[in-house]
BATI-248248 format. One line per 5 residues: number of its first residue (from 1); their letters; for each residue x negated, y, z of C-alpha. Coordinates in steps of 0.02 Angstrom, whole numbers, plus 50000, padded with zeros to 5 digits. Example, Ala and Ser with C-alpha at 12.3 -4.5 7.8 and 13.67 -1.06 7.14 Angstrom:
BEGIN
1> AS> 49385:49775:50390 | 49316:49947:50357
END
This chain:
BEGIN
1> XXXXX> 54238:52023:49722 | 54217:51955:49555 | 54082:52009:49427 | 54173:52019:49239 | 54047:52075:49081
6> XXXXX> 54049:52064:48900 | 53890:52101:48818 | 53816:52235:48900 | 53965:52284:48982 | 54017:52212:49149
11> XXXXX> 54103:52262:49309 | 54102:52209:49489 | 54293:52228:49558 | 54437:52144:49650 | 54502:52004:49543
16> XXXXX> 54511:51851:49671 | 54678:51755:49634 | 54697:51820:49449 | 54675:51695:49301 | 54555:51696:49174
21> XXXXX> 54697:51743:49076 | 54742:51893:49173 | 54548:51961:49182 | 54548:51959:48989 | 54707:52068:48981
26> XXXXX> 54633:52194:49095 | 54471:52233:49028 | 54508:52199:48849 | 54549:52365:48794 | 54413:52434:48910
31> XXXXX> 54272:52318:48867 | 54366:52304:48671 | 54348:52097:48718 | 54422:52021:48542 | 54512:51881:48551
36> XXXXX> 54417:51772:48473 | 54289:51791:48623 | 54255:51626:48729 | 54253:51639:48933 | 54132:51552:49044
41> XXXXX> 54155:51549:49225 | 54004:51508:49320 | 53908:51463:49173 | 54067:51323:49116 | 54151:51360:48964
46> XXXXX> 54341:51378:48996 | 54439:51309:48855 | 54585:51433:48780 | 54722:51324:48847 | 54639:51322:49012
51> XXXXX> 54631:51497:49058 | 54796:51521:49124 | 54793:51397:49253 | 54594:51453:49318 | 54620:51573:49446
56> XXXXX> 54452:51669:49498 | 54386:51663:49663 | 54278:51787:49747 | 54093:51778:49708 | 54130:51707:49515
61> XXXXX> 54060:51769:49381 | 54158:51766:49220 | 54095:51795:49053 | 54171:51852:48884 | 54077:51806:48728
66> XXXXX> 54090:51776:48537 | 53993:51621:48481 | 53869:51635:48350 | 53887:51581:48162 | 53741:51448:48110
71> XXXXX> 53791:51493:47914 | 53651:51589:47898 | 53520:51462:47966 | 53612:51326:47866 | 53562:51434:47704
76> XXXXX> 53380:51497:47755 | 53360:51300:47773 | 53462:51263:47602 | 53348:51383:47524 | 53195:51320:47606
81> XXXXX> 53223:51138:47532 | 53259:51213:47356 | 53094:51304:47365 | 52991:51159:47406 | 53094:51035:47303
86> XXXXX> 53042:51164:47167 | 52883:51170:47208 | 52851:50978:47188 | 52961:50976:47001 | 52854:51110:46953
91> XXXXX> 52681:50999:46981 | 52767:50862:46879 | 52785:50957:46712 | 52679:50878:46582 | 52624:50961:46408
96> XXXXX> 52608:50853:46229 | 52605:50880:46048 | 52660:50782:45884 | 52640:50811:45706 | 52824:50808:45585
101> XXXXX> 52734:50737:45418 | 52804:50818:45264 | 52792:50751:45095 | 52744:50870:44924 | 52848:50805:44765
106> XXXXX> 52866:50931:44659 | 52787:51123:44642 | 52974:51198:44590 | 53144:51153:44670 | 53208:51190:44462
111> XXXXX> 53139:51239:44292 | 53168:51382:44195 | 53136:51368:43996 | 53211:51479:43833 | 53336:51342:43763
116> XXXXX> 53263:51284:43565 | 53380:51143:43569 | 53551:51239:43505 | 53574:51399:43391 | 53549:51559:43491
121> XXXXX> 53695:51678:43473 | 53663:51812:43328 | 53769:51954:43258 | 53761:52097:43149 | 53782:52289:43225
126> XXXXX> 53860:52442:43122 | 53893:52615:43157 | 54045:52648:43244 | 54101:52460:43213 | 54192:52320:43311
131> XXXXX> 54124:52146:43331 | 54124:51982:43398 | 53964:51907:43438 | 53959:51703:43423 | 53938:51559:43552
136> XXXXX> 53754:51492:43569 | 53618:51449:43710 | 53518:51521:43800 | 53409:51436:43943 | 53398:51276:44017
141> XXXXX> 53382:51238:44195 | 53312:51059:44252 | 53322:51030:44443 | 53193:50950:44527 | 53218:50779:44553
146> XXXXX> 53182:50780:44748 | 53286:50927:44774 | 53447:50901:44843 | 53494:51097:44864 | 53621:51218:44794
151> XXXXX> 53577:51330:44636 | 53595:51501:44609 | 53584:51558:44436 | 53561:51749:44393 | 53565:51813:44211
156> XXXXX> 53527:51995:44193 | 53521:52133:44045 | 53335:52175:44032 | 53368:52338:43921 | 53540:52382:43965
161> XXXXX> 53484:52562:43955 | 53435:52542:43788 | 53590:52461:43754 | 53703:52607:43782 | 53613:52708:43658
166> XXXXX> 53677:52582:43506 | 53828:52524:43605 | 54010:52602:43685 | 54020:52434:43742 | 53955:52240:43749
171> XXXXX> 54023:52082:43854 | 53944:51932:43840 | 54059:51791:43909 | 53927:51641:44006 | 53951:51478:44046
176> XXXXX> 53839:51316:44092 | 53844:51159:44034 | 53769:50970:44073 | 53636:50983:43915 | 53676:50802:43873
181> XXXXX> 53851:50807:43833 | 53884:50996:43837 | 54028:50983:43974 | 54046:51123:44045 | 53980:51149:44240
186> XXXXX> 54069:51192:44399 | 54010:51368:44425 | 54142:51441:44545 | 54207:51271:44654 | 54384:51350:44542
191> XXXXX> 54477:51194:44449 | 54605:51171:44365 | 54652:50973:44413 | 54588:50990:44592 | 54420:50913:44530
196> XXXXX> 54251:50949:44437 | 54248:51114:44321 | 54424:51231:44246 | 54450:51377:44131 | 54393:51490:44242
201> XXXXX> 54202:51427:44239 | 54148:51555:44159 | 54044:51748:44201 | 54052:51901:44113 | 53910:52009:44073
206> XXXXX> 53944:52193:44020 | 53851:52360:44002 | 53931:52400:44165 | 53897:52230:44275 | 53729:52217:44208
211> XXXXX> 53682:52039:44310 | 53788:51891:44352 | 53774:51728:44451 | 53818:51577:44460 | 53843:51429:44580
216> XXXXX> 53823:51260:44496 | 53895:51115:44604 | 53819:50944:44609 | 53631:50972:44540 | 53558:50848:44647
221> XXXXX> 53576:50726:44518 | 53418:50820:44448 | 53530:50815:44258 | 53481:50970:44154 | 53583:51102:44113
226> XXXXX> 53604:51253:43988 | 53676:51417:44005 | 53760:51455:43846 | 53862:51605:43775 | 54068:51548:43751
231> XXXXX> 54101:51707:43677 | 54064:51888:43656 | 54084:52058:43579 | 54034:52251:43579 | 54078:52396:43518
236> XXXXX> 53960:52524:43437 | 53906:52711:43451 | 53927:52816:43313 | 53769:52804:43192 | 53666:52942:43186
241> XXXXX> 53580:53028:43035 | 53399:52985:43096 | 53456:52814:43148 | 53472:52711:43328 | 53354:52768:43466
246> XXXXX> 53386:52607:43559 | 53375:52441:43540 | 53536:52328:43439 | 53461:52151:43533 | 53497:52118:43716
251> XXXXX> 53363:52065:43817 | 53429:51922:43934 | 53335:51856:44091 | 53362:51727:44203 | 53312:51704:44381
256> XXXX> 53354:51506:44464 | 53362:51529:44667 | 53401:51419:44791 | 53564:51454:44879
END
């Protein structure tokens, strides 16, 4: 008699002169023995190719088994060594401070003044009248000599409510110019030869776009710089019997930024 088990299964019967071969076939279905299972006779291990030649003899003992995967140890211990590898980067960490030194050159990255230098614009308003109003500046800007930045130049109406109570309509056409030799300032990076300032370097201020700015290029050169009026004009309201309730000057400021 020969004693047959898989796991907790297993079965004393008559299987002198079978092979190992032959044992499988017979309990497999019984015992569900995959094939991937291993047999060891007597304790041996009997390899695949072998087990059609091993023919059991009474008294054996033949067992059907499926080996073990050590991938699971192999990653406890993977994770073990991380852990303590971990462990002795995290005692190395070391903590230290410097100081970035900054120097102070100036108070303002640009200047804002009223321009004296050149004759503001000036014009003459009538009742129900059409006018142009003249060229003339209006502010200079000087950049700070340490500051290599962009500008951002915004000129607003102050009293464009009070405006609309003289005028139907006003448009004051701006520019800026280099305030040494009045050439006139890339505003837009829009040119006509493919370099420095064009035709189109110019803003329009109106009753209806109340603030404007502009984007002077190159002012790191620190050179100062004026914005001017190229051209304008307005229409007028009617005049009333009792006279204007608003004002007939605009009231023009202008705010330097940083871009």
């Amino acid at each position: 008699m020969v004693e047959i088990r898989y796991g907790d299964q297993y079965e004393v019967t008559d299987l002198a002169g079978q092979t190992v071969c032959e044992a499988r076939e017979q309990f497999k279905s019984e015992f569900g023995i995959p094939d991937k299972a291993k047999a060891r006779l007597n304790g041996s291990k009997v390899k695949s190719s072998a087990e059609l030649d091993t023919v059991l003899n009474d008294d054996d003992k033949i067992t059907f088994a499926v080996a073990k995967s050590r991938v699971p140890y192999l990653v406890g211990a993977l994770l073990l060594a991380l852990a303590v590898t971990g462990g002795v980067f995290a005692f190395g960490f070391i903590n230290a401070t410097t100081t970035i030194n900054a120097s102070v050159y100036e108070s303002n990255f640009a200047d804002v003044s009223v321009n004296n230098t050149f004759a503001n614009p000036a014009f003459s308003s009538w009742g129900f009248y059409k006018g142009s109003i003249g060229s003339g500046s209006l502010f200079d800007i000087t950049p700070g000599i340490s500051y290599t930045g962009d500008l951002a130049v915004t000129v607003s109406l102050g009293n464009a409510d009070a405006l609309a109570k003289n005028y139907r309509s006003m448009a004051l056409q701006l520019e800026m110019v280099y305030s040494g030799n009045l050439t006139v300032v890339d505003i837009n990076e829009s040119t006509d030869n493919g370099s420095g300032s064009g035709s189109s370097d110019w803003v329009m201020l109106t009753l209806d776009n109340g603030s404007v700015t502009m984007f002077p290029q190159g002012t790191s050169n620190a050179a100062p710089m004026t914005v001017r009026v190229k051209r304008g004009f307005y229409i007028t309201q009617v005049h009333p019997f009792g006279g204007w309730t608003g004002s007939a000057s605009p009231e023009i400021f202008c705010e330097v930024a940083q871009r």
